[in-house]
Chimera marker file (.cmm) of the C-alpha trace (Angstrom):
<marker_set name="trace">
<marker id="1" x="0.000" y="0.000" z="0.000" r="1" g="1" b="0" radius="0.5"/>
<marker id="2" x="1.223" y="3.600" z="-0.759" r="1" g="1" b="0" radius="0.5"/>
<marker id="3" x="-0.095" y="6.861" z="0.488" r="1" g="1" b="0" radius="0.5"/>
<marker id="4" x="-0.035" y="9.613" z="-1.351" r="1" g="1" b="0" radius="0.5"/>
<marker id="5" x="-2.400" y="12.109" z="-1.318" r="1" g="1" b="0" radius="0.5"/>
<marker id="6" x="-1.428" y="14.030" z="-4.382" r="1" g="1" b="0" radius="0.5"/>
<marker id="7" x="-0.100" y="10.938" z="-7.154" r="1" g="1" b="0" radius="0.5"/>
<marker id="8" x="-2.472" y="8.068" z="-8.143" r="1" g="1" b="0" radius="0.5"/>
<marker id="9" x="-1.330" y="4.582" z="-6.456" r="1" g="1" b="0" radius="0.5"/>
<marker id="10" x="-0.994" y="3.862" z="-9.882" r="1" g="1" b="0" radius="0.5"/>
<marker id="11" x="1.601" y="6.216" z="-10.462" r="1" g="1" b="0" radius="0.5"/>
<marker id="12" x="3.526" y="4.902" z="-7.586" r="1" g="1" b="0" radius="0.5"/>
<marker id="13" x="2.930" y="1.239" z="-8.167" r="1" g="1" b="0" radius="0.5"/>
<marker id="14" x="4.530" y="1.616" z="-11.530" r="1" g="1" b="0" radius="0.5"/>
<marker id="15" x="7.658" y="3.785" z="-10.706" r="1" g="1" b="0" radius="0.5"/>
<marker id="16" x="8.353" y="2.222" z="-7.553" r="1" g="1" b="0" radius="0.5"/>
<marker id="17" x="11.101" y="-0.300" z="-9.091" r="1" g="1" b="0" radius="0.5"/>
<marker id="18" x="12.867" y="3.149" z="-9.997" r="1" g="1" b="0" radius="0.5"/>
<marker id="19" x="12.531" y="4.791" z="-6.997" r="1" g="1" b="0" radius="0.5"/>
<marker id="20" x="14.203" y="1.825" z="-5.034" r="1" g="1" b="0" radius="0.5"/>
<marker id="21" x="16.909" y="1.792" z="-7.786" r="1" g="1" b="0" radius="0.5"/>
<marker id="22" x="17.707" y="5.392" z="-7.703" r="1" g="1" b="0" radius="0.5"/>
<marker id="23" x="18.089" y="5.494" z="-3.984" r="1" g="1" b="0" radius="0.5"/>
<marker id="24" x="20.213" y="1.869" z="-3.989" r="1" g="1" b="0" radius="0.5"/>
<marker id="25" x="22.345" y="3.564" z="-6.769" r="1" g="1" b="0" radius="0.5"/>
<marker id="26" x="22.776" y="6.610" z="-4.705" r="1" g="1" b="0" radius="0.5"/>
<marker id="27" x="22.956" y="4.622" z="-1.305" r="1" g="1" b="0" radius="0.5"/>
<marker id="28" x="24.038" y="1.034" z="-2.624" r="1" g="1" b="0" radius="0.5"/>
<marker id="29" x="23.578" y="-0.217" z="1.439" r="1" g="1" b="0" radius="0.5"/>
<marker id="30" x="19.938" y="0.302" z="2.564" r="1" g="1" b="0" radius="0.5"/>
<marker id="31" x="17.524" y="-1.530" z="4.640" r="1" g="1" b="0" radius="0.5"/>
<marker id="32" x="13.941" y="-1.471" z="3.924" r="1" g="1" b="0" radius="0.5"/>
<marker id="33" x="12.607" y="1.409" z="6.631" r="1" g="1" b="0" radius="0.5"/>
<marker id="34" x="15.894" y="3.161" z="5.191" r="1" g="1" b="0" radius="0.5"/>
<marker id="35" x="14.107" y="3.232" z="1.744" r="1" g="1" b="0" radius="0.5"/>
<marker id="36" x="10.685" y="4.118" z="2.892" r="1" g="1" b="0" radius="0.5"/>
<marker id="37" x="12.498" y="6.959" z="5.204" r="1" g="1" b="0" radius="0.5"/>
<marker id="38" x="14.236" y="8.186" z="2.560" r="1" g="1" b="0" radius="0.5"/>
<marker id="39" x="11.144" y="8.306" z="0.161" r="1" g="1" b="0" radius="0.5"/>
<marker id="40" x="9.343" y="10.244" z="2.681" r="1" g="1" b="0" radius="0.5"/>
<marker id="41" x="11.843" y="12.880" z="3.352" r="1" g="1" b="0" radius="0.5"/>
<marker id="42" x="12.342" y="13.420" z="-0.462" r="1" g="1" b="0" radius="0.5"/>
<marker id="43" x="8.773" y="13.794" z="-0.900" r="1" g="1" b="0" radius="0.5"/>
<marker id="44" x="7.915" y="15.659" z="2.076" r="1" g="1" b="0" radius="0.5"/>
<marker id="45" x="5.434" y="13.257" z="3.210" r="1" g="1" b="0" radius="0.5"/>
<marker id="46" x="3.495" y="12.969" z="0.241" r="1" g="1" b="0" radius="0.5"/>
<marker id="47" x="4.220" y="9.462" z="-0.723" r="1" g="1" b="0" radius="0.5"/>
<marker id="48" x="4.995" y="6.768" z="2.446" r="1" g="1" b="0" radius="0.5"/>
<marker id="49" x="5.925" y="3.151" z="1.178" r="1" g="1" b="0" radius="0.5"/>
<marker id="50" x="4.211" y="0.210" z="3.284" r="1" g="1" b="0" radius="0.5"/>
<marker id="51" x="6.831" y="-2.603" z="4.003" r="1" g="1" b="0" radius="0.5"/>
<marker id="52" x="3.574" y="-4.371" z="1.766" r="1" g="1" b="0" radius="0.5"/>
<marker id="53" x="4.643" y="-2.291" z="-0.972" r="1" g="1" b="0" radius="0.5"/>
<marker id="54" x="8.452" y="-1.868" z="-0.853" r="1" g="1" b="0" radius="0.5"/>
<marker id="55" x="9.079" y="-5.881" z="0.335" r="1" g="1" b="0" radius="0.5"/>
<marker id="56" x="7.593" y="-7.714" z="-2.610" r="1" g="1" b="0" radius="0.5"/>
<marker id="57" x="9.824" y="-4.961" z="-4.333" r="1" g="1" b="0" radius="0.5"/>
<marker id="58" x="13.308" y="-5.590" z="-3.315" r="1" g="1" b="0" radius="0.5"/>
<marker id="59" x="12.293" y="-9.775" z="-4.015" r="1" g="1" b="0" radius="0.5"/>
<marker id="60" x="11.086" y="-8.809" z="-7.242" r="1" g="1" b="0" radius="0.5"/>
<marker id="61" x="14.422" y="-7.065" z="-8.094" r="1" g="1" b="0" radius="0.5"/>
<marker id="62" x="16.760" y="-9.895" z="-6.250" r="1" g="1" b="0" radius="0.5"/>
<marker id="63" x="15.173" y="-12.448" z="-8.623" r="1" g="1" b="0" radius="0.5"/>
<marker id="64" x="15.535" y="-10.990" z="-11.570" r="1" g="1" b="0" radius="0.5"/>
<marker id="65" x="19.195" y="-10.555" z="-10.221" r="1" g="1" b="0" radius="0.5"/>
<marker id="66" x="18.898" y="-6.555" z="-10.578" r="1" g="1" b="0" radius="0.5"/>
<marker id="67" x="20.549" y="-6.683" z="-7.021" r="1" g="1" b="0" radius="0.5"/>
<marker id="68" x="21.473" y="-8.456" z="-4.409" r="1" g="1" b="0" radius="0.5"/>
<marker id="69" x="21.109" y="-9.173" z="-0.898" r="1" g="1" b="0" radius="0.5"/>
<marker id="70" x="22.930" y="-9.571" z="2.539" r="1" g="1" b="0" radius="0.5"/>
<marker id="71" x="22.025" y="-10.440" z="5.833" r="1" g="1" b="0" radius="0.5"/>
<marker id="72" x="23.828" y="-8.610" z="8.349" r="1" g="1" b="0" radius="0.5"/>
<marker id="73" x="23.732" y="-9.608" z="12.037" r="1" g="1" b="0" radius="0.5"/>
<marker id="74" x="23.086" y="-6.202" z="14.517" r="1" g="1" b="0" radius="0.5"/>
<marker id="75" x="23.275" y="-7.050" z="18.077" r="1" g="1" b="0" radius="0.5"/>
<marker id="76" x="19.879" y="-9.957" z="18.504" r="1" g="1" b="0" radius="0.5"/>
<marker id="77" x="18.746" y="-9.473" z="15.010" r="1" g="1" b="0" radius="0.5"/>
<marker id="78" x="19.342" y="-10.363" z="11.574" r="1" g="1" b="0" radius="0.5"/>
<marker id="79" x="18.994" y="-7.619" z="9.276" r="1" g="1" b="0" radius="0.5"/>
<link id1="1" id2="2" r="1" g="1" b="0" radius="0.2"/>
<link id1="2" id2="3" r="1" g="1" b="0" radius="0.2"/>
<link id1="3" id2="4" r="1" g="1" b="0" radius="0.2"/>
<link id1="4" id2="5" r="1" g="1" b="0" radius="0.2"/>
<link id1="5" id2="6" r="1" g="1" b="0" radius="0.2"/>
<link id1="6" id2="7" r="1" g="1" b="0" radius="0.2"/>
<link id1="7" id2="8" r="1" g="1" b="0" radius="0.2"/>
<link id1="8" id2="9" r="1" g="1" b="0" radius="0.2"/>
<link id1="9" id2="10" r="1" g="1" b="0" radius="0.2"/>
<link id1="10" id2="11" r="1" g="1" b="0" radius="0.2"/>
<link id1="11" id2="12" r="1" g="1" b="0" radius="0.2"/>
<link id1="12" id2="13" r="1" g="1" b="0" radius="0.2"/>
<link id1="13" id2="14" r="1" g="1" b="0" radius="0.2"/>
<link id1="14" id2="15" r="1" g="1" b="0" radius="0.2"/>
<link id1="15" id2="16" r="1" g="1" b="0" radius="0.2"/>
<link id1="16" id2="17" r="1" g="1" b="0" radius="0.2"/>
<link id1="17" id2="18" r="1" g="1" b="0" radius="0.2"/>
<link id1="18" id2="19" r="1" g="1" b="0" radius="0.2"/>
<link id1="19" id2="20" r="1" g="1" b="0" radius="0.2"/>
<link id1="20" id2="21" r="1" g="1" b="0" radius="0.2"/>
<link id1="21" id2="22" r="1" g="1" b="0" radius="0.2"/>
<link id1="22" id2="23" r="1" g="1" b="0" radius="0.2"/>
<link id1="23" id2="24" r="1" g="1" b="0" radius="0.2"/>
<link id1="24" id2="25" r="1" g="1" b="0" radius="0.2"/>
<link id1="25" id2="26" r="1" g="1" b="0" radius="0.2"/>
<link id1="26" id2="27" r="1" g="1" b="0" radius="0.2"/>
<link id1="27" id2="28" r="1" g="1" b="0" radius="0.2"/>
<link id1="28" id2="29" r="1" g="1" b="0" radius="0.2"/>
<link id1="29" id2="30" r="1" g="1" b="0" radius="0.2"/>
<link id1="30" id2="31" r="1" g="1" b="0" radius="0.2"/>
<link id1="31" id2="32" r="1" g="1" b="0" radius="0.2"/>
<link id1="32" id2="33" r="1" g="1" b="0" radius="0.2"/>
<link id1="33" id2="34" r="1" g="1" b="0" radius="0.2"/>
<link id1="34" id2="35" r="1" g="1" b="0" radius="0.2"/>
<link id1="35" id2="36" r="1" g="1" b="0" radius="0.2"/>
<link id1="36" id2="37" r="1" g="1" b="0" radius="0.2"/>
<link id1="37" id2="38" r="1" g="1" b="0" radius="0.2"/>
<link id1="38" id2="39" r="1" g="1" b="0" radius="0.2"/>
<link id1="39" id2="40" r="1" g="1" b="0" radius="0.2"/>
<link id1="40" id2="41" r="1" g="1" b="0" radius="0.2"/>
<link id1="41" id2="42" r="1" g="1" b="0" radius="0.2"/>
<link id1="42" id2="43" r="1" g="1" b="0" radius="0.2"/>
<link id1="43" id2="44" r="1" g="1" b="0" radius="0.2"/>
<link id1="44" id2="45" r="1" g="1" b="0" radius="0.2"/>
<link id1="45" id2="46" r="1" g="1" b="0" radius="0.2"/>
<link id1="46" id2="47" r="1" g="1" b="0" radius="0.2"/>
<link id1="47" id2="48" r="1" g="1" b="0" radius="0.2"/>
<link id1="48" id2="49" r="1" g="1" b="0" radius="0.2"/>
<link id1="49" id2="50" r="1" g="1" b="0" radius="0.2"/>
<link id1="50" id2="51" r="1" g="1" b="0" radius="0.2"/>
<link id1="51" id2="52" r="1" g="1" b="0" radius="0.2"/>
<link id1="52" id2="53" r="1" g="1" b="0" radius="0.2"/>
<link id1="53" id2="54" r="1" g="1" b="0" radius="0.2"/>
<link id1="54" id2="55" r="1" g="1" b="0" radius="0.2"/>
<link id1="55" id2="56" r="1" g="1" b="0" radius="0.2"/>
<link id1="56" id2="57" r="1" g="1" b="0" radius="0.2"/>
<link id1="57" id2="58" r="1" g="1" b="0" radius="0.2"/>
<link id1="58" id2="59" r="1" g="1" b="0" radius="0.2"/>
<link id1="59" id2="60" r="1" g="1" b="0" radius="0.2"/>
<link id1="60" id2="61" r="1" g="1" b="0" radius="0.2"/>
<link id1="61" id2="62" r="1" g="1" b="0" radius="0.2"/>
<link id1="62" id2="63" r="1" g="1" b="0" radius="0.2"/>
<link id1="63" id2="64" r="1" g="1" b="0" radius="0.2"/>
<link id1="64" id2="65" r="1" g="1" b="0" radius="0.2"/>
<link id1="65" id2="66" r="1" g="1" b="0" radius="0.2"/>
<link id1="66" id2="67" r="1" g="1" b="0" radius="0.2"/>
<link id1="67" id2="68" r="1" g="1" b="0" radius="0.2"/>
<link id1="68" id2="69" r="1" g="1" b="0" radius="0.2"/>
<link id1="69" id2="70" r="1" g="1" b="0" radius="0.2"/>
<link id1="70" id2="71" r="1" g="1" b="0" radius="0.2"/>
<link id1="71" id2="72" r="1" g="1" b="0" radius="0.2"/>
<link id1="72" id2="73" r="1" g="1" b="0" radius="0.2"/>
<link id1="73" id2="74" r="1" g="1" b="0" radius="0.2"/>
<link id1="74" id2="75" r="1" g="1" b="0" radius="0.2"/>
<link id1="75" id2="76" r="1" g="1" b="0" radius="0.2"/>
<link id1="76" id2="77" r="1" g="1" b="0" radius="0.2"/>
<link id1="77" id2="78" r="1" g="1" b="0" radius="0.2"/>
<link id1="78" id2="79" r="1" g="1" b="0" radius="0.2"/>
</marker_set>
C-alpha cells in the first residue's frame, strides 16, 4: 500500500522499481525502513511506502538478479 495524497497509487505502483533503484544507486547499502524513510523525506510526506509495498519490491528485483542481498547480524537481530 502507498499513500499519497497528491499521485495516483498507480503512479507509484509503476515507478516504484525506480525509486528503489535510484536510492540503492545513490545509497548502494539500505535496509527497507531506510528506503521508505528516505522516500518520505524526499517527498515531504506525500508518498509513504508500506513494508507491503516496498518488500515484494526488493524480491522482485533480487530475482531478476537486478541486485542483491545480505544479511547482516546487529546485536539480537538479523537484518
Amino acid at each position: 500500500m502507498y499513500i499519497c495524497s497528491m499521485y495516483s497509487s498507480e503512479l507509484i505502483k509503476g515507478t516504484l522499481k525506480t525509486i528503489v533503484l535510484k536510492l540503492l544507486a545513490d545509497h548502494p547499502k539500505m535496509y527497507g525502513y531506510e528506503i521508505t524513510q528516505r522516500v518520505k523525506e524526499l517527498t515531504n510526506d506525500k508518498i509513504q511506502l508500506t513494508e507491503g509495498a516496498l518488500y515484494p519490491t526488493l524480491h522482485a528485483l533480487e530475482a531478476k538478479g537486478i541486485l542483491t542481498t545480505e544479511v547482516v547480524n546487529v546485536g539480537n537481530r538479523i537484518r
